[in-house]
N, C-alpha and C positions, 0 to 999 in steps of 0.2 A: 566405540571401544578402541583403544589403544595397542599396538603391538605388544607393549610390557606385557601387559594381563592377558594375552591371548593362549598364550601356552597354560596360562594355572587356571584359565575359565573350563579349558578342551579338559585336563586334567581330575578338574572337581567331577564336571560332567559324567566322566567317565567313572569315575570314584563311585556316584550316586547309580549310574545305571548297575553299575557290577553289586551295588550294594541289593537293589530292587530287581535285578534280574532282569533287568527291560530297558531296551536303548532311551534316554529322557534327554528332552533338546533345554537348551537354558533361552531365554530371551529376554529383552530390558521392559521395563514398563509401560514401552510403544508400542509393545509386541513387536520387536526388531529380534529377529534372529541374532543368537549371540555365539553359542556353540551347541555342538550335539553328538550325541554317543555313538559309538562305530555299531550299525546292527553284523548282530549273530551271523556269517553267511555260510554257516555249516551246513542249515537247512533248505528249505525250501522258503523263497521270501513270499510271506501272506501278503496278499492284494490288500486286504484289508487292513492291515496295518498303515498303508498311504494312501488316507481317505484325501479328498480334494481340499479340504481345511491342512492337513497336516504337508499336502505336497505341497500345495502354494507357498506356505513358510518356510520351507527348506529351499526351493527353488527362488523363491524372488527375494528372501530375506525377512519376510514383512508379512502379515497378518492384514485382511480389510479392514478401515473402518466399521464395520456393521458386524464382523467377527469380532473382533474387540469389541464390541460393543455386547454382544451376546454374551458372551463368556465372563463381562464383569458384570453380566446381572445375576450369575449364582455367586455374587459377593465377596471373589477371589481377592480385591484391592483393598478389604477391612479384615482378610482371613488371618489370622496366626499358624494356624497350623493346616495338614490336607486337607484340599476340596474334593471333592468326589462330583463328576459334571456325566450325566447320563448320555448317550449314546442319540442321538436326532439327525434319521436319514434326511429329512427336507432341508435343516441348515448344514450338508456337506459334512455331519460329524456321523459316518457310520460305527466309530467304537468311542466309547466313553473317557474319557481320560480321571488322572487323578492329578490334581493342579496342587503345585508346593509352594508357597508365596516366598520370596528372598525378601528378606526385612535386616534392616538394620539401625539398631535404636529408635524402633517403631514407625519407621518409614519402610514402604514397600518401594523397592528398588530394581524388580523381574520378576519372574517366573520359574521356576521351573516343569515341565509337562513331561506325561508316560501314557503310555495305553493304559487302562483300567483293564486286565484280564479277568478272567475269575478261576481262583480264588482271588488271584491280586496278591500286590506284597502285604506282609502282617503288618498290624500295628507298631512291632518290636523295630519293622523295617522300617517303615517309614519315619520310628522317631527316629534313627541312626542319621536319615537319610536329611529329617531337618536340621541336623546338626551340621550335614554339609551346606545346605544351605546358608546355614549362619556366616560361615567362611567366603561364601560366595557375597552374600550380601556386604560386608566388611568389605572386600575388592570393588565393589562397584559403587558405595558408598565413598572409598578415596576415589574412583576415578571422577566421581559425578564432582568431587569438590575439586578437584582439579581442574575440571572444565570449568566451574563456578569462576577457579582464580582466573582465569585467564581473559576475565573482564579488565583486568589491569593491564593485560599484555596488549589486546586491541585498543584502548583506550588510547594506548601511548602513541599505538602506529594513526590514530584518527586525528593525534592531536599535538604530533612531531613538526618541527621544521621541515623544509624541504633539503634533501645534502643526510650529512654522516648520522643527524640526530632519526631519521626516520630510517633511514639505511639499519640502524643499531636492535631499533623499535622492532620493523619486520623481522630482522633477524632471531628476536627473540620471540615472537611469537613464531616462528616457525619451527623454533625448536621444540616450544611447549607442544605445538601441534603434532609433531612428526611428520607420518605418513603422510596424515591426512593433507597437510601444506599444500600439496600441490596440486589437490585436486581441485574438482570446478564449485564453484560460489558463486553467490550472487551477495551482497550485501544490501541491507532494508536499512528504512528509517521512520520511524513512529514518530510523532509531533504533533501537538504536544505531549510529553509523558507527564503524568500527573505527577509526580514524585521524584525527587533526587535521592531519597535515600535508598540505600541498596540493600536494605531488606524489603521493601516494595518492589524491586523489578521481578520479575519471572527467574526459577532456576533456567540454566540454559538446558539439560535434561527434559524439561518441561515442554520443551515445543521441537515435535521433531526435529530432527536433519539439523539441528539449530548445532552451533559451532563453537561460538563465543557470541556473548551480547554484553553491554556495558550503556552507562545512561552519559552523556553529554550536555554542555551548555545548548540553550537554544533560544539567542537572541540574548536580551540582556537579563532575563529572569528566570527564564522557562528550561523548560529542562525536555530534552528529545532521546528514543531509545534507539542503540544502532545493534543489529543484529546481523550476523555471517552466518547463511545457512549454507548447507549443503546439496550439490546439484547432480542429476545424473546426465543431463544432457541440457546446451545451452539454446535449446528451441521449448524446454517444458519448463516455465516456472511454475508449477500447481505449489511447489512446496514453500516457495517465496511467499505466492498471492494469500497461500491456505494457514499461514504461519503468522502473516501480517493481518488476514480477518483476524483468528484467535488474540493478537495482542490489541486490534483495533478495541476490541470488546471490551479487554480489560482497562483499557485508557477511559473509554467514556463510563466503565464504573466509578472513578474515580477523579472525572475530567473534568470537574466544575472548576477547580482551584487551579488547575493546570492552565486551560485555556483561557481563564482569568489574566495568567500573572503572561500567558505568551501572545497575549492582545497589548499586551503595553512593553512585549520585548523589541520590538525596530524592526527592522528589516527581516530577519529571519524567523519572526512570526506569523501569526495570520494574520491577513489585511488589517487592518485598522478601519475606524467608523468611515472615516473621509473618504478610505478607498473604497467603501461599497457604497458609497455615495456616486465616487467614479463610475460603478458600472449599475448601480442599481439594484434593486429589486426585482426588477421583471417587470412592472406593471405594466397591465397594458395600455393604460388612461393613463394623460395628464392632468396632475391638479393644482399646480402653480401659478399657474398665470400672469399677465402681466408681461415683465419684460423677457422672458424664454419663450413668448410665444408659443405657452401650450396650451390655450383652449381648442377646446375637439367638437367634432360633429359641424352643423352645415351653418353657423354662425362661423365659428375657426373659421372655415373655407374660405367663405365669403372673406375676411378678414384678411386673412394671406394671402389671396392672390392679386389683392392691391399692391403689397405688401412687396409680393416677389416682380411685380410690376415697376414697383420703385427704385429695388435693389441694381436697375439694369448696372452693365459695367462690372458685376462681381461673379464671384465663381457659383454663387447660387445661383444667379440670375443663370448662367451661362447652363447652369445645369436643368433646369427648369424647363429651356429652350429645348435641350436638346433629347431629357430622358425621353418625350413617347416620335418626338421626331416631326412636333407639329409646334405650331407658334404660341404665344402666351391665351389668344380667343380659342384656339381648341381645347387648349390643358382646362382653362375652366371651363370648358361645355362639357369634360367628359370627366372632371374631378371626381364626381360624386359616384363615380365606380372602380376608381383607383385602387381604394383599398379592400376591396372586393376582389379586383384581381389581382392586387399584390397577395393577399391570404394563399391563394393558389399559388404563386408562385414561391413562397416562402415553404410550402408544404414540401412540392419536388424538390427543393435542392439536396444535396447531397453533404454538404458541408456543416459542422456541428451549429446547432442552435446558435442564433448570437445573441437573444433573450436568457440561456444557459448560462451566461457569465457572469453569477454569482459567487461569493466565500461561501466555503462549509465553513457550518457553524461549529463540531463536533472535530477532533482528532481525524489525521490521513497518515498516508504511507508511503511512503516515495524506493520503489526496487532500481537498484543500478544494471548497468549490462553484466552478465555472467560474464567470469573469469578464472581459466586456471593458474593456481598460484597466490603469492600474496604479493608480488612487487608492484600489483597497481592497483592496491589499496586505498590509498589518497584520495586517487581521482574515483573510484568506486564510490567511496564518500561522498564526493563530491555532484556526483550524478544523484546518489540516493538523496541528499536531505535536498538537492534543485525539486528533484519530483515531486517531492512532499511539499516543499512549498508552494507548487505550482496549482497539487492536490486542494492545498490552504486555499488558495488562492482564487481558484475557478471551480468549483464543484461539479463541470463536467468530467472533468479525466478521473470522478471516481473515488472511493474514500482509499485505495490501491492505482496510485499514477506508474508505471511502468517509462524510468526514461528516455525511451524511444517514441513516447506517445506526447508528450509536453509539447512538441513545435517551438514555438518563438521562447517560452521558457524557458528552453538549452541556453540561451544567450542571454538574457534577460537575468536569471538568477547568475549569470556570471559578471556581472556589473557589479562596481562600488555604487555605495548608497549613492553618494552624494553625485555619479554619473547618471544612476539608473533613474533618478526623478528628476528629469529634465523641466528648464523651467517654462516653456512653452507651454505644458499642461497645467500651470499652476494657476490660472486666472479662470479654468476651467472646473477646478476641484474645491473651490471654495462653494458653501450649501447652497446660496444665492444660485447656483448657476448647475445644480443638481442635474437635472433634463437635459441643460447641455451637455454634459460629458458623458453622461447616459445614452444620448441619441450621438454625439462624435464617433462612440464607441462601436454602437450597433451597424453606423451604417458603414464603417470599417470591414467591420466581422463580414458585412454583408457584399463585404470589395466593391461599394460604390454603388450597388444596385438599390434606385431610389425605392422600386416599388417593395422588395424583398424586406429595407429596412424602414419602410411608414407600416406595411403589415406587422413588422415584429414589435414596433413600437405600439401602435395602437391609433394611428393621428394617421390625416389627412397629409397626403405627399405634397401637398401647396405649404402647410405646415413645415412639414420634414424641411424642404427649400429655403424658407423661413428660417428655422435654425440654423442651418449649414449656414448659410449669410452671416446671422450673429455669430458664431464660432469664429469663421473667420476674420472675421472683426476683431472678436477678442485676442485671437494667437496670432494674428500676422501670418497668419499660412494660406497658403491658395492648394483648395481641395482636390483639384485637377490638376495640381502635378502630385505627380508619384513621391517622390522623395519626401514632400511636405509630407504626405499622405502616413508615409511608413513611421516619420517622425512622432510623430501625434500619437499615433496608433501605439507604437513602443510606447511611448511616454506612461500614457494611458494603461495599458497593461504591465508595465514595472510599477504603478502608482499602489496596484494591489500587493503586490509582494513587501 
């Protein structure tokens, strides 16, 4: 609600309570407190008059879930004219109310509520009383289109130059905003949105606390929705996370076409086939065989530890040597419980899954850091659609990436294309050579621990050694320096984005 309309909301209110005799509060369709009538304090103020449903709305603003939810099952939201809702001590309603639906060109647009006394106001009163309502609904019907327009106002600020032209952009939406400017936000980003047209997005009314929302390019086809909600404190985002489910839902009613056309958008898509080629499926077997060196079970073994016996001289070889801290005759005397105890050890760690490093197949969400104000906008943007791709990207951080939770992603989505796929992983991502960048990957994720990454793999660590050898064959890297190490790894996880 806007300061303009705050005077003529208090005003109606008042109008209707004086008309019914009875203090009546107004509220929007979220059941967000909107205004409410001065009570009578001539007398004595009845207890029962502020039952625990009626205090909670006036003190927090807001209505629960499950209250709203009760109260639209006596059909207030298809009502035209008064509801009459009976009195139920269990659900915190000790007096009954008479509910006034605010409609405007047959949208319900609020509420208005009273006590139900008895006798209660006449019929005569209450039509009077809908009539103010009618006036009410007309006010909050332009305000709601107003917020509508202001998809145009954030559009410009998401998608300004940096300098005078964004400078201009903020400025006007700050003015559409008002008050509200400068308070705390967070900005979201939905990706892929099924739809570019703008009868297809969500009213902004429609999703709480919501601000302004507008739909955006996302990649070269696809279309992404960005949303500014509003915050009360920047340690709670419930209204962010709870905002971004509700429109997640509505993306995959619709998401067949969408995530079609943002699978062949580039870079600010979701991975592409090749890049989950990069990380895989998960499996826990290999079935390639041949020149990746992945047959499994006690032939593989056999197989590889010739294999890593020949390799001497290379960083496989070196690593072979050194992971259990005994020479090549004990590694294969004691191979064949390796992956036994790598299982256990892959279970304690503490670090996310590195078998998790799959794309979601389905629409994500990427939330930026709250902020009061609108002058860092941009970059708000900027964090939001990283998260969401990162969400695209790796299906652990969630179908809701928060970005503070992405890690190497902060950096990674801030790369040019043609920087971010370095060519070092390119002889690695071609299908040929699938298992290889699959296991590069895992045993990364796994910071170098052989037994951690032959457990998450599924293979035999004489195997795992095996690979590591061919890889660095293929990239010219040597796995035991660091820096090679970090190289790959980036490569590798920009390959997905």
């Amino acid at each position: 609600m806007t300061s303009e309309h705050r005077g003529d909301y208090e005003e109606l209110v008042d109008e209707i309570s004086e008309l019914l005799g009875a203090p009546a509060t107004l509220e929007n369709r979220d059941f967000e407190l909107i205004a409410f009538g001065a009570y009578d304090s001539e007398g004595d103020l009845d207890p029962s008059a502020l039952d625990p449903v009626r205090t909670r709305s006036i003190l927090t603003r807001r209505s629960t879930a499950a209250v709203r939810a009760w109260f639209e099952g006596f059909g207030i939201t298809r009502a035209t004219g008064p509801v009459r809702i009976p009195p139920t001590p269990e659900a915190g309603v000790y007096r009954g109310r008479i509910c006034l639906p605010v409609r405007h060109r047959g949208v319900v647009h609020g509420y208005i509520w009273l006590l139900d006394d008895d006798p209660g106001p006449s019929e005569r009163q209450l039509t009077a009383a809908m009539g103010v309502t009618a006036r009410i609904g007309a006010l909050l019907a332009d305000e709601a289109q107003h917020g509508a327009d202001l998809s145009r106002e954030l559009r410009a600020v998401l998608t300004a130059e940096r300098g005078w032209q964004s400078d201009m952009a903020v400025a006007e939406l700050r003015t559409a905003l008002g008050p509200r400017a400068d308070g705390l936000h967070a900005l979201m980003c939905v990706a892929p949105w099924p739809s570019a047209d703008p009868d297809d997005a969500p009213s902004v009314r429609a999703v709480p606390g919501a601000t302004a929302l507008c739909t955006l390019p996302w990649g070269a086809t696809a279309q992404c929705l960005a949303l500014l909600i509003r915050l009360r404190s920047p340690d709670v985002l419930t209204p962010a996370t709870t905002a971004a489910g509700r429109l997640l839902e509505r993306a995959r009613g619709g998401s067949g076409a969408g995530s079609a056309a943002a699978r062949g958008a580039g870079v600010s898509g979701p991975p592409s086939a090749a890049s989950r080629g990069a990380g895989g499926s998960g499996r826990g077997a290999d079935a390639t065989g041949g020149t990746d060196g992945s047959s499994t079970g006690t032939a593989g073994a056999t197989g590889t530890t010739s294999r890593a016996s020949a390799a001497s001289g290379t960083g496989g070889a070196s690593r072979a040597s050194t992971a259990s801290g005994t020479g090549a005759a004990s590694r294969a005397s004691t191979a064949s419980g390796t992956a036994a105890a790598g299982s256990g050890a892959a279970t304690s760690r503490s670090g996310p899954a590195a078998g998790s490093a799959a794309p979601r197949s389905g629409p994500a969400a990427g939330v930026a850091t709250p902020r009061s104000g609108l002058a860092d906008l941009a970059t708000a943007w900027a964090e939001a659609s990283a998260a969401a791709r990162a969400a695209l990207a790796e299906a652990r951080f969630g179908p809701v990436a928060q970005w503070e939770s992405i890690g190497p992603f902060r950096l990674l989505t801030a790369l040019p294309p043609e920087v971010a796929h370095d060519p070092v992983a390119r002889t690695l991502l071609v299908p040929v050579h699938h298992e290889l960048a699959r296991t590069a990957e895992v045993f990364l994720d796994c910071a170098g621990q052989a037994a951690r990454a032959a457990a998450e793999l599924g293979i035999h660590r004489q195997t795992l050694y095996y690979r590591l050898s061919r890889i660095e064959k293929l990239t010219g890297l040597d796995l035991d320096d660091g820096e090679d190490r970090l190289l790959l790894h980036m490569a590798l996880k920009a390959h997905r984005l």
